[in-house]
C-alpha positions as CSV (number, residue, x, y, z in Angstrom):
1,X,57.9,178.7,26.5
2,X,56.6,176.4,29.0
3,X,53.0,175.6,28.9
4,X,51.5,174.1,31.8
5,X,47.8,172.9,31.9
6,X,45.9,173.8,35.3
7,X,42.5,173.7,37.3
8,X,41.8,176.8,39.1
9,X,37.7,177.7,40.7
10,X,36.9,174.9,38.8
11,X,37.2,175.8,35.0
12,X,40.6,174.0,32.9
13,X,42.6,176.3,31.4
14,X,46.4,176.3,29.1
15,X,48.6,179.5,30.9
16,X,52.3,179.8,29.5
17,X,54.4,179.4,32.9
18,X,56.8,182.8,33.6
19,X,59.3,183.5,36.3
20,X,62.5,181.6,37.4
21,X,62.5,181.4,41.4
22,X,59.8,178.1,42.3
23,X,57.8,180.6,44.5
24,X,57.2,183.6,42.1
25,X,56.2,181.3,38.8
26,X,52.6,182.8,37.7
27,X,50.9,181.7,34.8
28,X,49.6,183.7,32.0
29,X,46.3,182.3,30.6
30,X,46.2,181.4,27.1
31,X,43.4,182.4,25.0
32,X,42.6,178.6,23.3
33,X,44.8,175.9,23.1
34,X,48.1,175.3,22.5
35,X,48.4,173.0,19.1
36,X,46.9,176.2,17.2
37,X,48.0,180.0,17.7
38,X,47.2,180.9,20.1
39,X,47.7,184.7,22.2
40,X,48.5,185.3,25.9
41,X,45.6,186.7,27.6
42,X,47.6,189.1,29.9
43,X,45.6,187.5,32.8
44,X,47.8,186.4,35.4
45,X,47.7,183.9,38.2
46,X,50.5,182.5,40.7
47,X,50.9,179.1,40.4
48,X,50.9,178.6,43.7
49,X,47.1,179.5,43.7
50,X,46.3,176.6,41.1
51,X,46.6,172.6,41.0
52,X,48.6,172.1,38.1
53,X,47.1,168.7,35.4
54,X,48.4,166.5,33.3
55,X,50.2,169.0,30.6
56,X,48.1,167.2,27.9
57,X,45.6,164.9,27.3
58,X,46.6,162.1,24.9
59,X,44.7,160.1,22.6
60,X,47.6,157.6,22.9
61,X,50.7,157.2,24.5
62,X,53.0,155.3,22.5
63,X,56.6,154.2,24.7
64,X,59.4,153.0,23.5
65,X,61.1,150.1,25.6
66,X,64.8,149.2,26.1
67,X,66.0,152.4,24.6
68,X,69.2,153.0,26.8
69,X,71.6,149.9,26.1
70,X,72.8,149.7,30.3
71,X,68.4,149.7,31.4
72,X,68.0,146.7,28.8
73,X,71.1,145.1,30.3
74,X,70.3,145.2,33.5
75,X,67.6,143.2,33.0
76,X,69.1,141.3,31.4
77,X,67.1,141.9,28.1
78,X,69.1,142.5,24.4
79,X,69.5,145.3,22.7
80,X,66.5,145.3,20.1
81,X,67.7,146.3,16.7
82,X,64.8,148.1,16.0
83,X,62.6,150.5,17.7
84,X,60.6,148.7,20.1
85,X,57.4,149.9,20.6
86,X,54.0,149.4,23.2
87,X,51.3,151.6,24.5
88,X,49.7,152.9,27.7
89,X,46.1,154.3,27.4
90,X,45.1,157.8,28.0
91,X,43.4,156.4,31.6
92,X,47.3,155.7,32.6
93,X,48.0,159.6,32.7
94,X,48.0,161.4,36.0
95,X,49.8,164.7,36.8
96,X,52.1,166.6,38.7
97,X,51.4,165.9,42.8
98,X,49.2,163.5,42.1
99,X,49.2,159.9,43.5
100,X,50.8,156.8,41.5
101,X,48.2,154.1,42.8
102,X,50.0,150.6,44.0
103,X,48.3,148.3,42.5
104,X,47.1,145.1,44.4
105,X,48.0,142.4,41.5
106,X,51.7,143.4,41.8
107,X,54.7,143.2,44.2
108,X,57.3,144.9,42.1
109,X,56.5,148.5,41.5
110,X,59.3,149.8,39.1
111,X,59.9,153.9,38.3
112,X,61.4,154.6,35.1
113,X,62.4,158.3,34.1
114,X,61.9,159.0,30.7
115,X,62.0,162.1,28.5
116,X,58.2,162.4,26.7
117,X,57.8,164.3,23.5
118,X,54.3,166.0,22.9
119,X,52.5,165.9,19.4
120,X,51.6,169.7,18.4
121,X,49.9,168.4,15.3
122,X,47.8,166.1,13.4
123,X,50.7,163.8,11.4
124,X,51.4,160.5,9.3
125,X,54.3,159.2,7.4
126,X,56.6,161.5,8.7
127,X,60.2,162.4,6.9
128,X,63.2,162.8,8.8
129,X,63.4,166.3,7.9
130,X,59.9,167.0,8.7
131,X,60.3,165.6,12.7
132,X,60.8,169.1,14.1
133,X,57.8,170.6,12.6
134,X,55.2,167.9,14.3
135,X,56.7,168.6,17.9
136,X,55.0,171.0,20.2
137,X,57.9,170.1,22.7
138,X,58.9,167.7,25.9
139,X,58.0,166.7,29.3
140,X,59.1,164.4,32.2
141,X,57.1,160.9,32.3
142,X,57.6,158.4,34.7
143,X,56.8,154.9,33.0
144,X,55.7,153.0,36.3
145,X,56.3,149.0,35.5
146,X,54.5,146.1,37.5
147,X,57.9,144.1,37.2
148,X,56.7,141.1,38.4
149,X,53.7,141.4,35.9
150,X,55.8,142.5,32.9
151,X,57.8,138.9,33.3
152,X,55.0,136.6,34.1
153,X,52.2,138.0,31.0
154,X,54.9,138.9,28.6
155,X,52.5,141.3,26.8
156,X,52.7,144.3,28.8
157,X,49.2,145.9,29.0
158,X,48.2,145.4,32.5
159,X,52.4,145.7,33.7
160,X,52.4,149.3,32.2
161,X,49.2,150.3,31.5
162,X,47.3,150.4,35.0
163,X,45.5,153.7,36.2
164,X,48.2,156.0,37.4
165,X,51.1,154.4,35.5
166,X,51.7,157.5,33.4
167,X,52.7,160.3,35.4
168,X,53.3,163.4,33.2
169,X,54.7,167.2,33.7
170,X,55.0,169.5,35.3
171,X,54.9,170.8,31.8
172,X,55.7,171.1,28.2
173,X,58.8,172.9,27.4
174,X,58.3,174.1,23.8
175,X,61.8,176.2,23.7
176,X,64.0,173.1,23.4
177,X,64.8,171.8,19.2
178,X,65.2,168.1,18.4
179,X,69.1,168.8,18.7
180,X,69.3,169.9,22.3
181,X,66.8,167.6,23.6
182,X,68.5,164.8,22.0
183,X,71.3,165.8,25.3
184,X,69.7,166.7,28.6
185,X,70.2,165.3,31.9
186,X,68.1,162.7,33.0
187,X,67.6,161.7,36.7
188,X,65.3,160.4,39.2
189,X,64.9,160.3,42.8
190,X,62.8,158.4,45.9
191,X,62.8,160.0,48.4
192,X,65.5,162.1,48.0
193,X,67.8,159.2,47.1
194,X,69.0,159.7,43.6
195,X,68.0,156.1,41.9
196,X,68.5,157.1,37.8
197,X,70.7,159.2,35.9
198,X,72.0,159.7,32.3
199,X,71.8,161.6,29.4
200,X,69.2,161.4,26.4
201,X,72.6,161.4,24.4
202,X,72.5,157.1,24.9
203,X,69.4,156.7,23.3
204,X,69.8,154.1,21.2
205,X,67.1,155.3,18.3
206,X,67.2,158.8,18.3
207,X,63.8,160.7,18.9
208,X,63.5,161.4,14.9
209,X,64.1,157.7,14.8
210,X,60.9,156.9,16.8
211,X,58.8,159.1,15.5
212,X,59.3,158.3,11.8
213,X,59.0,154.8,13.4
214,X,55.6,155.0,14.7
215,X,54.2,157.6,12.5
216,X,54.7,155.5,9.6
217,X,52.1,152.9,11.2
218,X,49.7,155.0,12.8
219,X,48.4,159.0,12.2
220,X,49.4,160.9,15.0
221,X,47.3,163.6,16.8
222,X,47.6,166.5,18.8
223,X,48.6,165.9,22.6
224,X,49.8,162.1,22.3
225,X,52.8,161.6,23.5
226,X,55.8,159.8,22.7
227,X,58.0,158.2,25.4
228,X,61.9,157.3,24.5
229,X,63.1,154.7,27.0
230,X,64.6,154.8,30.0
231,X,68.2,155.1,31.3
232,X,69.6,152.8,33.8
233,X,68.9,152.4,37.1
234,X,65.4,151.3,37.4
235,X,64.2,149.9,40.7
236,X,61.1,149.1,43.6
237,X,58.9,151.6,44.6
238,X,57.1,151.3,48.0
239,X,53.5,152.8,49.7
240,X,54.9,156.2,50.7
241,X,58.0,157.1,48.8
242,X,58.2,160.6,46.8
243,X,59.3,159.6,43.3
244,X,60.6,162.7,41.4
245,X,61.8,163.2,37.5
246,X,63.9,165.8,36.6
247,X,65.1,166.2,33.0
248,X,67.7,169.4,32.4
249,X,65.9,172.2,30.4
250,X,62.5,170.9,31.6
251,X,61.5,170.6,35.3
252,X,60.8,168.2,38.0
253,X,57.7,166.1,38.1
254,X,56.9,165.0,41.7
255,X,54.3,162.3,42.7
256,X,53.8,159.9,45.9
257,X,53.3,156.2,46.1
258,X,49.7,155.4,47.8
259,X,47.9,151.8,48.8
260,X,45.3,151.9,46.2
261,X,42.0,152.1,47.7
C-alpha cells in the first residue's frame, strides 16, 4: 500500500494512494493514522485535487553517511567500518513540490538520493530478527549538503540540517519487505539530467544493520525516519533546477531549487 499524507480544504488527512496511470491516482482517506489499524474510509479524492505533505512527520531523522563505498570515495573520504551515523531535525523536512531553500551561508548546494525507511512503531534494542516488524515501510529522501559547510565546520548540523534540507515522499510504500528493498534502483536527476544512479544492493551496512545500530542507542518512535546513504554521483545544485528522486518500487519525489527569501 502506498500511503501518502495530504492537505486538502484545509484539514490534514493519511489516504492510501490507488491507481497506476499519474493522472487517475485518487486517494482513499484513512480513518486515523497509519502506525495503528487503521480502515479505509471509502471516501475518495483524485490526487490531483490535493497538495500532497511530507509522508510523515518525524520526531527525528537519523542519516547514515558514506554508506555506498564509490559516494565516500569520491570525496575522497574512507570507508567507515562502522555505521556512521548524524541527524537532521524535524524543521529540515519539506515535501513533495515543495521548494529546497538555498541557503545564503553556502556556495556548494549538494543533492543526495537516498532510500528513507519510516518507523511504524514505538522501538528500542532491536534484534536482527525483529527489524521487519518495526518498519511501516520506505520513501525517497533527498539529503541536501552545504558542501562547502560540511568541510569547513566538520560537525555537520548547519551543512545538513538547514530548513528545507530533508525533502521527503511522495509517499510511503508499505508493500516492499527488508529483502526487496535492500535491491531497488536508485537514481536522481536535475533538470532532467540524470546525476545519481545505483542500487540499494551497495550499501555497505545493510538497513537491518542501521537500525539495530541506532536503536540500540536511542528508542525509536513512530514516523522518524532512517536514511541509508547515498550512491555515487553527488553534485551542485543551482537557484532554479528541478531535482527529482526516484527509487524503483517507490516513486519520484520532485522539488525546485529557490533563492531563499
Amino acid at each position: 500500500m502506498r500511503i501518502a499524507r495530504f492537505s486538502i480544504d484545509g484539514n490534514v488527512a493519511f489516504g492510501a494512494v490507488e491507481g497506476d496511470r499519474p493522472d487517475e491516482l485518487v486517494l482513499d482517506i484513512i480513518k486515523g493514522i497509519p502506525f495503528t489499524d487503521f480502515e479505509l474510509s471509502g471516501t475518495k479524492v483524485p490526487l490531483s485535487k490535493v497538495r500532497l505533505l511530507p509522508p510523515v512527520l518525524p520526531n527525528k531523522v537519523v542519516a547514515f553517511g558514506r554508506n555506498y563505498a564509490e559516494h565516500a570515495r569520491e570525496l575522497g573520504n574512507e570507508v567507515p567500518d562502522a555505521p556512521f551515523a548524524f541527524f537532521k531535525p524535524s524543521t529540515s523536512v519539506i515535501g513533495p513540490g515543495d521548494e529546497i531553500q538555498y541557503p545564503s551561508f553556502t556556495e556548494d548546494l549538494h543533492h543526495e538520493a537516498e532510500l528513507a525507511v519510516v518507523i511504524g512503531r514505538l522501538c528500542r534494542e532491536v534484534p536482527r530478527e525483529r527489524v521487519k516488524d518495526v518498519i511501516l515501510g520506505y520513501t525517497c529522501a533527498n539529503d541536501i549538503t552545504a558542501r562547502d559547510v560540511q568541510k569547513r565546520e566538520k560537525q555537520w548540523a548547519r551543512a545538513k540540517g538547514f530548513d528545507s534540507s530533508c525533502p521527503l515522499g511522495p509517499w510511503v510504500e508499505t508493500g516492499l519487505d527488508v529483502e526487496t528493498a535492500s535491491d531497488l534502483t536508485i537514481q536522481l536527476t536535475v533538470n532532467g539530467e540524470q546525476r545519481q544512479l545505483g542500487r540499494t544492493s551497495e550499501m555497505i551496512h545493510s538497513i537491518e544493520d542501521l537500525v539495530v545500530n541506532i536503536s540500540e542507542a536511542m528508542t525509536l518512535l513512530p514516523g522518524d525516519v532512517i536514511l541509508t546513504g547515498t550512491p555515487a554521483g553527488v553534485g551542485p545544485l543551482h537557484v532554479g533546477d528541478e531535482v527529482a528522486v526516484t527509487i524503483e518500487g517507490i516513486g519520484t519525489l520532485t522539488n525546485k531549487v529557490v533563492k531563499r527569501g
